[in-house]
One Martini backbone bead per residue (centre of mass of N, CA, C, O) as a GRO file, in nm:
protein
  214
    1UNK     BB    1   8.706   8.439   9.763
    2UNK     BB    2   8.883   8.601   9.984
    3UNK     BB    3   8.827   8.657  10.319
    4UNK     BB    4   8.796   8.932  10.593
    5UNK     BB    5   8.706   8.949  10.890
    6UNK     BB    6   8.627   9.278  11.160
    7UNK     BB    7   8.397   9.125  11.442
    8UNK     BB    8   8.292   9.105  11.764
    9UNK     BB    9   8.040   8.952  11.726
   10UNK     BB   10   7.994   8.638  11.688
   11UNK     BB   11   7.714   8.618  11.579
   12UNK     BB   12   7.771   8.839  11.318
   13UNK     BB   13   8.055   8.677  11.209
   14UNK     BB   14   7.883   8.377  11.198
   15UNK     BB   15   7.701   8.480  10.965
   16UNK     BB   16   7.901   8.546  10.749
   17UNK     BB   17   8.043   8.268  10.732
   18UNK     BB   18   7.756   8.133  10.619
   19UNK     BB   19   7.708   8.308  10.425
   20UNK     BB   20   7.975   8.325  10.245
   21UNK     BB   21   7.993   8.029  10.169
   22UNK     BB   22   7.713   8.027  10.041
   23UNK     BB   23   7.857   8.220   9.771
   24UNK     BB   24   8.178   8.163   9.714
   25UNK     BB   25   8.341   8.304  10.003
   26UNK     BB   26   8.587   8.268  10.178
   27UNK     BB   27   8.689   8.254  10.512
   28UNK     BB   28   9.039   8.264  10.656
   29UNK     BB   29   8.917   8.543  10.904
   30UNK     BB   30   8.848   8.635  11.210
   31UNK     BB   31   8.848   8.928  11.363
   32UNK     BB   32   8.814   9.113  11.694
   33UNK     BB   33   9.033   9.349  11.593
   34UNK     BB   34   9.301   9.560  11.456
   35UNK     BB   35   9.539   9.400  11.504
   36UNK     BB   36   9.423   9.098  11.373
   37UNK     BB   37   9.363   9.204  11.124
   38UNK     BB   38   9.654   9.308  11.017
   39UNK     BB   39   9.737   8.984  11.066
   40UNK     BB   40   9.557   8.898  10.827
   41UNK     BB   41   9.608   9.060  10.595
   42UNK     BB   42   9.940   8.986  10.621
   43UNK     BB   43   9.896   8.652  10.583
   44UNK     BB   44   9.684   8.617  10.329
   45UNK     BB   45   9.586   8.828  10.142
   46UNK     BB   46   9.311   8.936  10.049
   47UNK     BB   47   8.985   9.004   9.843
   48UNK     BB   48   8.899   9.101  10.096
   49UNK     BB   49   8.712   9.342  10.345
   50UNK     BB   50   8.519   9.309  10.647
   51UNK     BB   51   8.431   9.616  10.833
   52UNK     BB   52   8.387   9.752  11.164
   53UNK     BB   53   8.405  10.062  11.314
   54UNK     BB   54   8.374   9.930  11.588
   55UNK     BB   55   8.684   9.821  11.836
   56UNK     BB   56   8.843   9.670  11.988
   57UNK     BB   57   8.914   9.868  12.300
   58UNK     BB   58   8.734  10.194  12.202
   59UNK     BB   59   8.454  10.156  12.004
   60UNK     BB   60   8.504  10.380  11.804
   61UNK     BB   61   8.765  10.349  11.498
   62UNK     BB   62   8.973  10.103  11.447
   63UNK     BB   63   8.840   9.979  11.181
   64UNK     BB   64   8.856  10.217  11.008
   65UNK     BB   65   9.184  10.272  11.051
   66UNK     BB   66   9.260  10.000  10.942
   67UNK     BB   67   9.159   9.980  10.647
   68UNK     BB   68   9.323  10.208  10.546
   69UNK     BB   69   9.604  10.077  10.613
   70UNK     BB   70   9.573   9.864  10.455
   71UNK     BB   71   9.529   9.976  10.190
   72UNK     BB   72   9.822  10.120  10.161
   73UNK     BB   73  10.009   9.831  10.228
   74UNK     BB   74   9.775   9.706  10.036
   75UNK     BB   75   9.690   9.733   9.755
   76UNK     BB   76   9.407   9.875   9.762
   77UNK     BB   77   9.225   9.716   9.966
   78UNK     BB   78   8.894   9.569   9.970
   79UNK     BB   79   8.641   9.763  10.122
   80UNK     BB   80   8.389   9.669  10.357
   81UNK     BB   81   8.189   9.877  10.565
   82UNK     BB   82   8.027   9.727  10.850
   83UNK     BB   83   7.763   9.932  11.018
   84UNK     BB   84   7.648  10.097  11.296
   85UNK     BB   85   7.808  10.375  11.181
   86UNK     BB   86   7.866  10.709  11.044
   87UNK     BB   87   8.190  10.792  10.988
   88UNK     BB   88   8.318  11.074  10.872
   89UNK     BB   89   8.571  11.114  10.800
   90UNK     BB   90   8.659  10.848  10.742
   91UNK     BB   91   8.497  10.807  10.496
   92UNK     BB   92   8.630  11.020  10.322
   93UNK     BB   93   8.888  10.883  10.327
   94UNK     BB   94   8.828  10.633  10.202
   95UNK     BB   95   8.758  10.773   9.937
   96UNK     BB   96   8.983  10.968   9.843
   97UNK     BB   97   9.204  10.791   9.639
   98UNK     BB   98   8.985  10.655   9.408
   99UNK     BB   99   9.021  10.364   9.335
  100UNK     BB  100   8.823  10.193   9.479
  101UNK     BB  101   8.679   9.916   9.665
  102UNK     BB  102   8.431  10.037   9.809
  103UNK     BB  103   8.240  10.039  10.130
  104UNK     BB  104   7.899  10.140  10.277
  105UNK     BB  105   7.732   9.980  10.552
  106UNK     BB  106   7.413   9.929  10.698
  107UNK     BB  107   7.321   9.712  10.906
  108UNK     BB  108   7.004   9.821  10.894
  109UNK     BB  109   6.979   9.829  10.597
  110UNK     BB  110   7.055   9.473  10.518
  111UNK     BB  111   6.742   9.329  10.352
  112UNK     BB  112   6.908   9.161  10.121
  113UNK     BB  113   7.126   8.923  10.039
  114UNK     BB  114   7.165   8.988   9.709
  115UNK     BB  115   7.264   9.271   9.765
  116UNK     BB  116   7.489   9.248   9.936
  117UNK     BB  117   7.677   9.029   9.773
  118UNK     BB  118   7.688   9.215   9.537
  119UNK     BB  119   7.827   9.425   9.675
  120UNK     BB  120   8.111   9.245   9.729
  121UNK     BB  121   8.172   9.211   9.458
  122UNK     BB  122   8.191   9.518   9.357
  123UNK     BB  123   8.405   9.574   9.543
  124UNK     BB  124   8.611   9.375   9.457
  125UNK     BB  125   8.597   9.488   9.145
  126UNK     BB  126   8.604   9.844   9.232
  127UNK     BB  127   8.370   9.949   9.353
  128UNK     BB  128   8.129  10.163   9.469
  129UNK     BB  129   7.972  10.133   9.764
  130UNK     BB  130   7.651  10.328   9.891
  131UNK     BB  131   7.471  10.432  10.125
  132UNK     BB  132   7.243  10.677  10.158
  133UNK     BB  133   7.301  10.785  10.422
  134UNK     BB  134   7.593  10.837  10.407
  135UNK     BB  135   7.596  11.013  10.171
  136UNK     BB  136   7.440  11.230  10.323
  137UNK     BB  137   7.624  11.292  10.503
  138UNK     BB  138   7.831  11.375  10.310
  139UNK     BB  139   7.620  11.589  10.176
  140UNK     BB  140   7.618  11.785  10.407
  141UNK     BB  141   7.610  12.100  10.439
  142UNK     BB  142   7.810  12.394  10.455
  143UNK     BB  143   7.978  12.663  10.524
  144UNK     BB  144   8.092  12.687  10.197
  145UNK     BB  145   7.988  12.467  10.007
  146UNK     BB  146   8.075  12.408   9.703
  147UNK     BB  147   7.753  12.226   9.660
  148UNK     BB  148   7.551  12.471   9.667
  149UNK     BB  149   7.605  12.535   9.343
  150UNK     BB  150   7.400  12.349   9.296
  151UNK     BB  151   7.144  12.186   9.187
  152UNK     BB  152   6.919  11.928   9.293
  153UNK     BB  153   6.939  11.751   9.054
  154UNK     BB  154   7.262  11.752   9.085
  155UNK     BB  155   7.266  11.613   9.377
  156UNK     BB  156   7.114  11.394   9.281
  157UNK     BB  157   7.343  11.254   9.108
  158UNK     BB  158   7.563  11.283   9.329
  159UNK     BB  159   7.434  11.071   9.523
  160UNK     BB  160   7.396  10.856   9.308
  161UNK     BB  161   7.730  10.829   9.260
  162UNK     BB  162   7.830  10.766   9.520
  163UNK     BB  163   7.647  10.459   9.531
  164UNK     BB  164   7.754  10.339   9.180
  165UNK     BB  165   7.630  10.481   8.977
  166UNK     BB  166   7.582  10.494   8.678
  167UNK     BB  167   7.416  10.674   8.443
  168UNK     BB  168   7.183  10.469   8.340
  169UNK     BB  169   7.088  10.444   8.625
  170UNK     BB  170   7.010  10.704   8.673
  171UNK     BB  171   6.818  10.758   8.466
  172UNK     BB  172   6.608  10.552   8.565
  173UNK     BB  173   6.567  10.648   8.831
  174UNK     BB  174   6.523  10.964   8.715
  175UNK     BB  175   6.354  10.954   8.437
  176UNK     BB  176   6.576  11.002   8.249
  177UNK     BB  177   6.817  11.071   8.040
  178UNK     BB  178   7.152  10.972   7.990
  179UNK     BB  179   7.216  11.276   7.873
  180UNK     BB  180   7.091  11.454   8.106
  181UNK     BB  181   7.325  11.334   8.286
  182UNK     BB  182   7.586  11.381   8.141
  183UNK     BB  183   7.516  11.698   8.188
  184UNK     BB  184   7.514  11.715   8.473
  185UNK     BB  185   7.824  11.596   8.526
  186UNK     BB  186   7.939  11.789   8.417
  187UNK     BB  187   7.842  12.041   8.586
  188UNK     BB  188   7.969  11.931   8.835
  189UNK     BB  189   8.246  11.929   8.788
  190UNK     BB  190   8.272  12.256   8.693
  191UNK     BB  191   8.149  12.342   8.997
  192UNK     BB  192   8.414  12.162   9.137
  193UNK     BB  193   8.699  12.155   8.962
  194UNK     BB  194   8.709  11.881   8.798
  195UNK     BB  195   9.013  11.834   8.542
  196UNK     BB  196   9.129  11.572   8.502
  197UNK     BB  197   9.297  11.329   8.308
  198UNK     BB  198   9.122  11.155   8.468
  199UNK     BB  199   8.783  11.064   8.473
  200UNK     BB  200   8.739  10.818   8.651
  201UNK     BB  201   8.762  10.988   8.960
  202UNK     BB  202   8.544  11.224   8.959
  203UNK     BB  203   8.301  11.057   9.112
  204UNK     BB  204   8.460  11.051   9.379
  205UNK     BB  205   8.571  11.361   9.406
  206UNK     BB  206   8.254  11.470   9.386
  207UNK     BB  207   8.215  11.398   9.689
  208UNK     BB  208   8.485  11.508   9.807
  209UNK     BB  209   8.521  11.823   9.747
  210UNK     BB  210   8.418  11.930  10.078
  211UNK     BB  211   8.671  11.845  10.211
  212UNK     BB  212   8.888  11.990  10.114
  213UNK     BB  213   8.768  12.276  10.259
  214UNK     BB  214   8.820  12.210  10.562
   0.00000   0.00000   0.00000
């Protein structure tokens, strides 16, 4: 698996690349820059890139807004954003056209090597991971949020879903039946108004629909 990481700096690019060599995931550029990156994404077309939200030379928002405009041009190219901090508005425009291949990792909260790897897969194979930090901040209700109607279940289970939890995991996690998660994930999308002909994007729009709102 190709992977394109973009980094500033130099120690922890160099261990994400020893890190993935030995896990079978070739890193065929490290970009420092998001111009760097992007022409790396366009040189190479990895099956990942791996971005830091904050990248020479504004510090603020470059490597998220790079990732975003990557996925448009490169035919949803899966991206995990590997970062200390939690750009609200960009996270949720990543995750918005509902495709899959994304995640939302806190550098400071992946504890173990096996679960971080895995997430690198799940993202890679179209799948959604996202730290509960993240979610908490997407789901921090707002004025007029419609996610207010909710029940608190209701929340626990789409906090869980945002996180790229199945049903199956919800039930085991809430020690509840994985008919009565059915339940409740019916309960929220209807809630939500969310009655896609495509059911399977509505897990992922039904984090984002207090965005639709704003």
């Amino acid at each position: 698996m190709r992977v394109v990481i973009a980094e500033d700096n130099v120690l922890l690019s160099a261990g994400l690349e020893l890190l993935l060599s030995t896990q079978g995931f070739e890193v065929v550029e490290i970009a420092a820059d998001a111009p760097a990156f992007a022409s790396a994404v366009a040189r190479h077309r990895p099956d990942l890139a791996v971005v830091d939200v904050r990248l020479p030379p504004g510090f603020r928002d470059e490597g998220i807004r790079a990732a975003i405009e990557a996925r448009r041009t490169h035919e949803a190219l899966p991206v995990l954003v590997l970062s200390q901090y939690v750009e609200r508005e960009y996270a949720g425009e990543l995750l918005a056209d509902g495709r899959g291949g994304v995640g939302y990792l806190l550098k400071d909260r992946v504890a173990r090597v096996g679960e971080f790897v895995d997430a690198l897969r799940r993202v890679a194979e179209g799948g959604t991971v996202m730290d509960p930090e993240v979610v908490h901040q997407l789901l921090a209700p707002r004025a007029g949020d419609p996610l207010d109607s909710l029940t608190r279940r209701e929340t626990e289970v789409l906090a869980l879903m945002a996180e790229g939890l199945g049903n199956g995991e919800i039930a085991g996690r809430l020690v509840v039946t994985e008919n009565a998660v059915h339940k409740h994930v019916g309960n929220i999308f209807a809630k939500l108004g969310l009655f896609p002909a495509d059911p399977g994007h509505r897990r992922v729009r039904a984090v984002l629909a207090y965005l639709d709102s704003r």
